[in-house]
Every structure is written in C-alpha cells, then in structure tokens.
C-alpha positions in Angstrom: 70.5 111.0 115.8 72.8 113.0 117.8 70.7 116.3 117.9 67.7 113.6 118.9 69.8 112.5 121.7 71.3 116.1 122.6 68.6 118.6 122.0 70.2 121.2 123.3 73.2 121.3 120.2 72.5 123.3 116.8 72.8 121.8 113.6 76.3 124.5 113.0 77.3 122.5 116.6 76.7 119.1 115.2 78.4 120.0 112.0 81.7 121.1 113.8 81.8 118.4 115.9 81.0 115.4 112.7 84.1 117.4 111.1 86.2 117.2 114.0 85.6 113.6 114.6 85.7 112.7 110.4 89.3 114.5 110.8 90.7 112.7 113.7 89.4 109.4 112.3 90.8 110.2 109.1 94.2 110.3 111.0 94.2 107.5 113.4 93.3 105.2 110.2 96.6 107.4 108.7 98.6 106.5 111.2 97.7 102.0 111.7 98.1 101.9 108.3 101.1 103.4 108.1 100.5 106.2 105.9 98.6 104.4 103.2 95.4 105.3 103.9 95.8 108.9 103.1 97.9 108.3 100.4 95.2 106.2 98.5 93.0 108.9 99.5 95.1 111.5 97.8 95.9 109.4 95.2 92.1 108.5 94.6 91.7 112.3 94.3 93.7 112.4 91.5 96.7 114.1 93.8 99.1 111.4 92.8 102.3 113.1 93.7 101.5 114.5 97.0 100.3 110.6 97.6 104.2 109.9 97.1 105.5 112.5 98.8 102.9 111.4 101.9 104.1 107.8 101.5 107.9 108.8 101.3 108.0 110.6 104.6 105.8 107.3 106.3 108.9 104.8 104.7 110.9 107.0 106.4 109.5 106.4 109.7 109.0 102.4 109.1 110.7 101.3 106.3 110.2 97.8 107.2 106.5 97.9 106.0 106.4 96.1 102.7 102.7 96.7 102.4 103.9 100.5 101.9 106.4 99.7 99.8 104.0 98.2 97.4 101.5 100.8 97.5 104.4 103.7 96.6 105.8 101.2 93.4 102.1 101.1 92.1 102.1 104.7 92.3 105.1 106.0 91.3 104.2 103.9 88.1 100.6 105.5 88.0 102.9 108.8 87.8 104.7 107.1 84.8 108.0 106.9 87.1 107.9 102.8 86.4 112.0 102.5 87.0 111.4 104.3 90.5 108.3 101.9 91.2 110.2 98.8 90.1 112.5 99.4 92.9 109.8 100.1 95.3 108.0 96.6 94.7 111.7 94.9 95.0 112.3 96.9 98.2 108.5 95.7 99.5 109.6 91.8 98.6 112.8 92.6 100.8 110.8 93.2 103.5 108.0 90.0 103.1 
C-alpha cells in the first residue's frame, strides 16, 4: 500500500522504514505497559530469564504496578524459582 501511495520509495526503502516503525511501536507498547509487553514477548520466545531480568529493572522504575508484579511471580515460577514467584504475587496483592 505504501509503495502504491509513494511510488517513488524502493521495496529495500519500505522495508527499513516497516522495521523502524515495528521497533518504535514495539517500544512505546514496552513502555504503557510498563515493561510487560516485552517481557511476554521474551518470555513467549522461550527467553524466560531475560523476561525477568527485563521485568526486574521495570519494578524498579514503578514498583507500585501490581499487574507487573504478577506477570514476574508467573514467571519466575515458569523458571522453576516458585519461592521467588510466591513473593512476587504477594507483593502484586500489596499493591491491588
């Protein structure tokens, strides 16, 4: 559709630009959902840990998010860490 709109723009043009606006949308969504978004997209990937770490460093920044909270208990107990991810869900009820 774009290259129908914009003639003028070569299909390597249209492919740098789709990539630069997936990434940037990628991180706005990152960023009002407070980190979860690419966590479950990490996690989904099969990159549980770095999921964690992802989530970690967003608690840090708003640990008043209980929605977060939750997401990191159910996957620190996907990574068989289920004392860890106890905590989190207590810590997420906390914050309801």
């Amino acid at each position: 559709m774009i290259m129908a709109r914009y003639p003028w723009l070569t299909a390597s043009s249209v492919d740098v630009l789709m990539a630069r606006a997936s990434r940037e949308m990628k991180q706005v969504l990152d960023e009002e959902t407070s980190g979860r978004s690419a966590s479950r997209m990490l996690a989904d990937g099969g990159r549980v840990r770095e999921a964690i770490d992802h989530l970690t460093k967003s608690l840090e920044r708003n640990p008043e998010d209980p929605d977060s909270w939750y997401l990191l208990g159910e996957l620190l107990c996907r990574d068989g860490r289920t004392e860890e991810g106890y905590r989190a869900f207590a810590e997420g009820r906390k914050r309801f």
